[in-house]
ZAMARGU-4260 file (C-alpha; in steps of 0.2 Angstrom, whole numbers, plus 5000, padded with zeros to 4 digits):
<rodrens>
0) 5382/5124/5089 | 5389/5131/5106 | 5387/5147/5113 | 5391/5156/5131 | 5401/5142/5141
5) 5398/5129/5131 | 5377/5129/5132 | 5365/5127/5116 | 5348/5133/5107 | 5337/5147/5112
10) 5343/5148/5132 | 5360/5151/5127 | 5357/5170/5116 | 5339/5173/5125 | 5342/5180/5145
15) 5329/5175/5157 | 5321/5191/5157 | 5319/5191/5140 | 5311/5174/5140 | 5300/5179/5154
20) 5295/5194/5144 | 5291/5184/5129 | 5281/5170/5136 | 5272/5184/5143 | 5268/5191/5127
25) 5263/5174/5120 | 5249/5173/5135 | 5244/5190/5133 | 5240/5186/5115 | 5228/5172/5115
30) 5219/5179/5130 | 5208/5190/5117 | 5202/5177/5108 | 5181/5179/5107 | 5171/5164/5117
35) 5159/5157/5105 | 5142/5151/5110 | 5139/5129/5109 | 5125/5123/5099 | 5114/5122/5113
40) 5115/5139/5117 | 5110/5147/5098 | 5091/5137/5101 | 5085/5135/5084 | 5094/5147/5072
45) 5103/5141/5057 | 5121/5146/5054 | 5126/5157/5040 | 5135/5150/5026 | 5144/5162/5016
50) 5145/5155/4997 | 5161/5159/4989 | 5150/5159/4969 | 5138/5173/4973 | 5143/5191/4976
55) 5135/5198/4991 | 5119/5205/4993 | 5125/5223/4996 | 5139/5230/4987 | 5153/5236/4993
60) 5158/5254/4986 | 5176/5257/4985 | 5179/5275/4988 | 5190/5283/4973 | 5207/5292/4981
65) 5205/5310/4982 | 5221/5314/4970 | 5234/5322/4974 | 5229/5338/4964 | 5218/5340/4979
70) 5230/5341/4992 | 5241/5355/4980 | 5226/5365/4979 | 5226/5366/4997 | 5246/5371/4996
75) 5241/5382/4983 | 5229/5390/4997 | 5243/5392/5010 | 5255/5402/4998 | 5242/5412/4993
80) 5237/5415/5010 | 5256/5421/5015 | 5258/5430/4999 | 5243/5440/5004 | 5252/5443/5022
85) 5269/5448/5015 | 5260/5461/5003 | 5250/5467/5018 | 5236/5463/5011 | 5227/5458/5027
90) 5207/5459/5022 | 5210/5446/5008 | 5221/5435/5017 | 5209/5434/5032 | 5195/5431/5021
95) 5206/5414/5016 | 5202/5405/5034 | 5189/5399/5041 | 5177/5408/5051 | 5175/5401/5068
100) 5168/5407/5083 | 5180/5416/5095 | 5191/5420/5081 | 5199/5437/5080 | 5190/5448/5071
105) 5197/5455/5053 | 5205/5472/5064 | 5214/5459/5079 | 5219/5451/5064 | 5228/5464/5054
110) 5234/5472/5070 | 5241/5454/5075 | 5252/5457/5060 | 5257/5475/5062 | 5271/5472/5070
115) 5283/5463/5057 | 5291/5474/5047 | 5293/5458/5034 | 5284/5444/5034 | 5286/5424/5024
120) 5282/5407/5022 | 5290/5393/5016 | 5275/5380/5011 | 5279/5363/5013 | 5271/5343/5004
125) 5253/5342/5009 | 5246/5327/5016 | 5235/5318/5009 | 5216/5322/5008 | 5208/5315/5023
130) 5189/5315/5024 | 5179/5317/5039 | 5161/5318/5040 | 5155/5332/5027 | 5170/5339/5027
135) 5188/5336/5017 | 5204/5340/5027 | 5221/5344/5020 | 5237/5347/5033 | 5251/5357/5026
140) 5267/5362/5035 | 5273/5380/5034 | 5290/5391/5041 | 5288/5409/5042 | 5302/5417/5044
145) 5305/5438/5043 | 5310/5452/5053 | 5299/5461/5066 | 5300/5482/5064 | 5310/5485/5080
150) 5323/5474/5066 | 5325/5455/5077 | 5323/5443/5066 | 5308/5429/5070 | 5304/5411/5063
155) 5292/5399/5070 | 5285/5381/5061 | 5269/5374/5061 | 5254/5364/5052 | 5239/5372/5045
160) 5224/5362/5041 | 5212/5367/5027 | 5195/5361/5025 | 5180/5359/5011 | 5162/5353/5013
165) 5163/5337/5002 | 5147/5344/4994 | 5157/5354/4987 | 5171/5350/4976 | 5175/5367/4968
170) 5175/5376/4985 | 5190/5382/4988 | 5201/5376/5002 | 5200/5388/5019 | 5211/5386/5033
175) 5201/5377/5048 | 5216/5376/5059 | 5235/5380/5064 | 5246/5373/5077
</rodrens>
């Protein structure tokens, strides 16, 4: 088979730069190989043999997926959450996120929200569960859109991220972050 001006194989359809970058690539990849010590060097101690017949000695504990109700009740969390703000219902829906230090109290809260005249969300998928620690974490994508008082329309987009001590599997879901 001929190519450019009459030339064959790989140098015909692979530029020089190209081939430079690739054998590159190729010596990059076998410079991570682990050294391993000689015989000499291990003085005395007999290699390990794994034996394909016997389990091993410790067994391994497959973690069970957290389902996907999981991550809905999280969702769930989030409309309820917005719900709460679009009734102007401030307290409860503040009670929803997580307390943390140097967070707003409940009144910078409420007046944060003072100045929309209405206020909604549109609650996206969750992720999946994600477990950390001692803690479960769920991120949820929201829009809020509305219109301020002074009658401008607004809308933003963002992630919240809900948390649960693992402990705890019938705790409900509070809002850790948002970004």
């Amino acid at each position: 088979m001929q190519l450019k001006g009459g030339r064959c194989g790989l140098k015909a359809w692979i530029s020089p730069d190209r081939r430079a970058l690739l054998a590159a690539l190729v010596f990059l990849a076998s410079c991570g190989e682990e050294e391993r010590p000689v015989a000499s060097e291990i003085k005395g101690k007999q290699p390990v043999i794994a034996d394909a017949t016997r389990p091993p000695q410790k067994p391994v504990q497959a973690r069970a997926p957290y389902s996907a109700a999981a991550g809905e009740g999280a969702a769930g969390a989030v409309k309820a959450y917005y719900a709460l703000i679009g009734a102007r219902n401030f307290g409860d829906a503040y009670r929803l996120r997580e307390p943390a230090n140097g967070a707003a109290s409940e009144a910078e809260f409420a007046a944060n929200y003072e100045r929309y005249a209405e206020h909604r969300a549109t609650v996206g998928s969750p992720s999946g569960v994600v477990e950390a620690g001692d803690w479960l974490y769920v991120e949820v994508p929201v829009q809020m859109y509305g219109r301020m008082k002074s009658g401008a329309p607004f809308g933003s987009a963002g992630t919240l991220t809900l948390r649960r001590r693992k402990a705890e599997p019938n705790a409900p879901w509070r809002i850790y972050t948002s970004r």
